[in-house]
C-alpha positions in Angstrom: 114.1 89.1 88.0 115.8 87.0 89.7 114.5 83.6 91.4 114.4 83.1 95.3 114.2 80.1 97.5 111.7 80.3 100.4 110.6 77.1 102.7 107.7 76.8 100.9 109.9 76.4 97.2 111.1 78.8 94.3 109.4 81.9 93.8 110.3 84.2 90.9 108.7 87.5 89.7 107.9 87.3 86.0 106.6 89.8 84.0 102.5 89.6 83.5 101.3 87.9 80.3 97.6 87.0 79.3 98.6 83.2 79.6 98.3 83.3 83.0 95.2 84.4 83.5 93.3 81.0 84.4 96.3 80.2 86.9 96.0 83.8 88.4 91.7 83.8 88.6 92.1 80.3 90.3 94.1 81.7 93.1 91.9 84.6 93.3 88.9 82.2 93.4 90.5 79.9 96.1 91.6 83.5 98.1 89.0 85.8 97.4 87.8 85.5 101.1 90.7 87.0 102.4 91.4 89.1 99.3 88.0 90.6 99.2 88.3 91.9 103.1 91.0 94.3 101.5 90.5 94.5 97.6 86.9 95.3 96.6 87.5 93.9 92.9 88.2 90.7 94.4 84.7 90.1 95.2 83.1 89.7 91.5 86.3 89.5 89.4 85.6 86.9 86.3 88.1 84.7 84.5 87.2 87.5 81.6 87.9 90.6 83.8 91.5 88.7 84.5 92.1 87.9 81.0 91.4 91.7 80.2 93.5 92.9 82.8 96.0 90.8 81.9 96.2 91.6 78.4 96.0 95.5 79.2 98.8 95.3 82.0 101.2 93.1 80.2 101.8 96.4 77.9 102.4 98.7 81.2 106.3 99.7 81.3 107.9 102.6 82.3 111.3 103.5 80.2 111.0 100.5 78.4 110.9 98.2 81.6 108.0 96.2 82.5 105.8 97.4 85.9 103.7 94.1 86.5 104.5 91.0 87.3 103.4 87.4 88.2 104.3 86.1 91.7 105.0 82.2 90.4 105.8 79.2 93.1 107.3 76.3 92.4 105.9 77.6 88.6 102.2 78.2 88.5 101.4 81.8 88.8 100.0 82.5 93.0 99.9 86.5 93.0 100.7 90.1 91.6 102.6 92.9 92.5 103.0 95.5 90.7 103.8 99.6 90.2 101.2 102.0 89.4 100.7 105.8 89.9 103.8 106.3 87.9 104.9 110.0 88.7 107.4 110.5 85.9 108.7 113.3 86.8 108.9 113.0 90.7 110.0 109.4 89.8 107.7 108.1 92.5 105.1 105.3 92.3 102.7 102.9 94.0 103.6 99.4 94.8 100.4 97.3 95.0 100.3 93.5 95.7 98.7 90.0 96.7 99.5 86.7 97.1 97.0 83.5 97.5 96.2 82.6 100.6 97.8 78.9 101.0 101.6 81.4 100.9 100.6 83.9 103.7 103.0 84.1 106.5 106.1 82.4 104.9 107.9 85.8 104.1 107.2 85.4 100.2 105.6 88.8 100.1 108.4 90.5 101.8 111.0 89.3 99.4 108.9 90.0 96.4 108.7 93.5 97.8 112.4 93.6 98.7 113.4 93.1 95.0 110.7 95.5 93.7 112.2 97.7 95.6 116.2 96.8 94.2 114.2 96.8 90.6 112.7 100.3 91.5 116.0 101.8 92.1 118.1 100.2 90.3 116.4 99.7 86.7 113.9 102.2 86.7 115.9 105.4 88.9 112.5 105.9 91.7 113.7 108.3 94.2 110.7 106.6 96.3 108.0 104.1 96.7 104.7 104.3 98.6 102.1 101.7 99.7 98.8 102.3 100.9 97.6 99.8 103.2 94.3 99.3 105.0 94.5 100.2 108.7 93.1 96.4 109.4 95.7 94.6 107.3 98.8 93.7 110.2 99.9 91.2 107.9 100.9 94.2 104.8 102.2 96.5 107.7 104.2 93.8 108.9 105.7 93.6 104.9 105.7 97.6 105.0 108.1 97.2 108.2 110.4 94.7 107.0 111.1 96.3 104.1 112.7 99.8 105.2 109.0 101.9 104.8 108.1 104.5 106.9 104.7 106.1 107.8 103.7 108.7 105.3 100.9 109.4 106.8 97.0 109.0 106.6 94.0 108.9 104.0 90.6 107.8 105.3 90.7 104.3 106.4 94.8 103.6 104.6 97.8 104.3 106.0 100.2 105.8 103.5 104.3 104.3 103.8 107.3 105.4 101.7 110.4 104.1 101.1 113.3 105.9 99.9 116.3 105.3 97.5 
């Protein structure tokens, strides 16, 4: 995908690889007390458990085109974001994310999203994408909003958003 420049430097999306697992844990590691408020796995995820991940994701494509990918900064990998609940034939899925801590609230996670969501209709034909964000997280409904998603409606404690082509 194609690189962007933000105030805080150059972020690109690349797609995930196991050789960034030790870059990705130690943001995790550095984040996890914000992540954790949000993302249960956060909370005891090893350097193993992101090496494992890693190696199982970096397979995931859909139509021969990668799903998950590396949010890099200035080069060292600082987040994920990536589709899942792949509805083939509804050509719908998930768009799931994070980014470390020290890169909150300088719009990186908004343009990530925005070219997921080019990638999403352009390469991989999604008639939709949906994000399910916790009620208490302004700072992902805030990303939801920029980026064209509307309320989908509720599950338990998650608020459901969709975006259409």
């Amino acid at each position: 995908m194609k690189a962007f420049e933000t105030t805080t430097g150059r972020v690109q999306l690349l797609p995930a690889q196991a050789k960034y697992a030790a870059g990705i844990y130690q943001k995790i590691v550095e984040s996890r007390s914000d992540l954790e408020n949000f993302l249960p796995w956060a909370k005891e995820l090893t350097l193993k458990d992101e090496k494992d991940f890693l190696y199982r994701e970096k397979d995931r494509e859909f139509e021969g085109h990668p799903l998950v990918f590396i949010i890099m900064v200035n080069g060292l990998p600082s987040g994920m974001i990536d589709f899942h609940e792949v509805n083939e034939e509804e050509r719908t899925a998930a768009l799931g994310y994070w980014l470390a801590s020290e890169f909150h609230n300088q719009g990186i996670t908004s343009l990530a999203v925005d070219q997921m969501l080019v990638y999403a209709f352009k390469n991989l034909d999604f008639r939709s994408t949906f994000l399910e964000i916790n009620q208490e997280n302004k700072a992902s409904q805030r990303v939801a909003e920029k980026n064209g998603f509307s309320p989908a409606g509720r599950k338990q404690n998650m608020m459901l958003f969709e975006r259409k082509r």
